[in-house]
N, C-alpha and C positions, 0 to 999 in steps of 0.2 A: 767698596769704599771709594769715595770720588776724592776727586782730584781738586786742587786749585787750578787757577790759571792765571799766568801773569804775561801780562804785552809789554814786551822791550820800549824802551823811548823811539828807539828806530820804526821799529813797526806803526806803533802808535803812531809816528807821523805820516807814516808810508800812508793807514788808512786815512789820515785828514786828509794826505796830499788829494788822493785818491776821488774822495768827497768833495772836494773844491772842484776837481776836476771834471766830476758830476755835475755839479752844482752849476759851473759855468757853461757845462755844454747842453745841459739839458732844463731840471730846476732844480729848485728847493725840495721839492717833494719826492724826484725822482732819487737826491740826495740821501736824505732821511731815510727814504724805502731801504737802500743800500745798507746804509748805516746800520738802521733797526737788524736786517736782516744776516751781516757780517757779524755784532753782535749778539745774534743768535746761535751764529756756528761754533765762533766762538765758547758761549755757555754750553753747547752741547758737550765741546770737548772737558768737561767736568765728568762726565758717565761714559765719555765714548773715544778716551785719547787713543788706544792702541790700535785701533780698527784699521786706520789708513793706511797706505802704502808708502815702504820709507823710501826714500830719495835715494836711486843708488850711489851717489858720488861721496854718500857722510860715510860709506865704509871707509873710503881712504883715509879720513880723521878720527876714526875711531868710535864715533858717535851715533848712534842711529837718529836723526834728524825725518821725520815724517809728514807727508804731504795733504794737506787739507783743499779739496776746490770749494771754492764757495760761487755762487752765484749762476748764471745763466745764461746760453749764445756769447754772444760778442762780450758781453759785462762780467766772465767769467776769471778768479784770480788764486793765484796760488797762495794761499798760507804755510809756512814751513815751519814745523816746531821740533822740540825735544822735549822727554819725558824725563827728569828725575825720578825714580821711581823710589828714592829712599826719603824722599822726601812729601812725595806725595805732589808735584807741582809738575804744569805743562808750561815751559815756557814757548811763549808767540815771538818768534824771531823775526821775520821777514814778510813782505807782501808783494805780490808782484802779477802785473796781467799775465792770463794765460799761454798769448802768443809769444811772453819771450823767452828767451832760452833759460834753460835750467842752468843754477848754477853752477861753474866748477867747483870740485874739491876744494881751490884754495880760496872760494866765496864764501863755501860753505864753514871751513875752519875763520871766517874772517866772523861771522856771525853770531859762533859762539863767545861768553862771556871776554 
């Protein structure tokens, strides 16, 4: 049975920020690829939410919050989600490059609803 998936407002900006920031340092195209390709992982997570590895700091919140890489070298970024599972819905909480630190506990509790 698959999943939904839904991107918080937050996220969703996170990837435009993200895109623009493509977009200026590199192109349009370079852009797009990204774009196309982040939602791709995204639709993945429809058949394949549980697979990744949860973030250890959502135990402290009580949550299991799980970690998605997307992308490739340097242009690599972390996706963070949660699964409802009585609902059937992954939701896309956060985005973030790969080089920064994971977040704390109290990031993590700030991300949920």
């Amino acid at each position: 049975m698959d999943f939904r998936v839904e991107v918080t407002a937050r996220a969703f900006d996170e990837i435009n920020a993200i895109a623009d920031y493509i977009r200026q340092r590199g192109s349009f195209e370079s852009a797009e690829k990204w774009l196309a390709g982040i939602e791709q992982s995204l639709s993945n997570l429809k058949y394949m939410a549980g697979i990744h590895p949860v973030v250890g700091e959502s135990a402290e919140v009580g949550d299991k919050f799980y970690i998605l890489l997307h992308g490739s070298k340097n242009r690599r970024y972390k996706i963070f989600y949660w699964i409802d599972t009585r609902s059937r819905v992954v939701h896309v909480m956060h985005v973030r490059h790969w080089a920064r630190k994971s977040p704390t506990a109290a990031e993590i509790d700030d991300l949920r609803f």
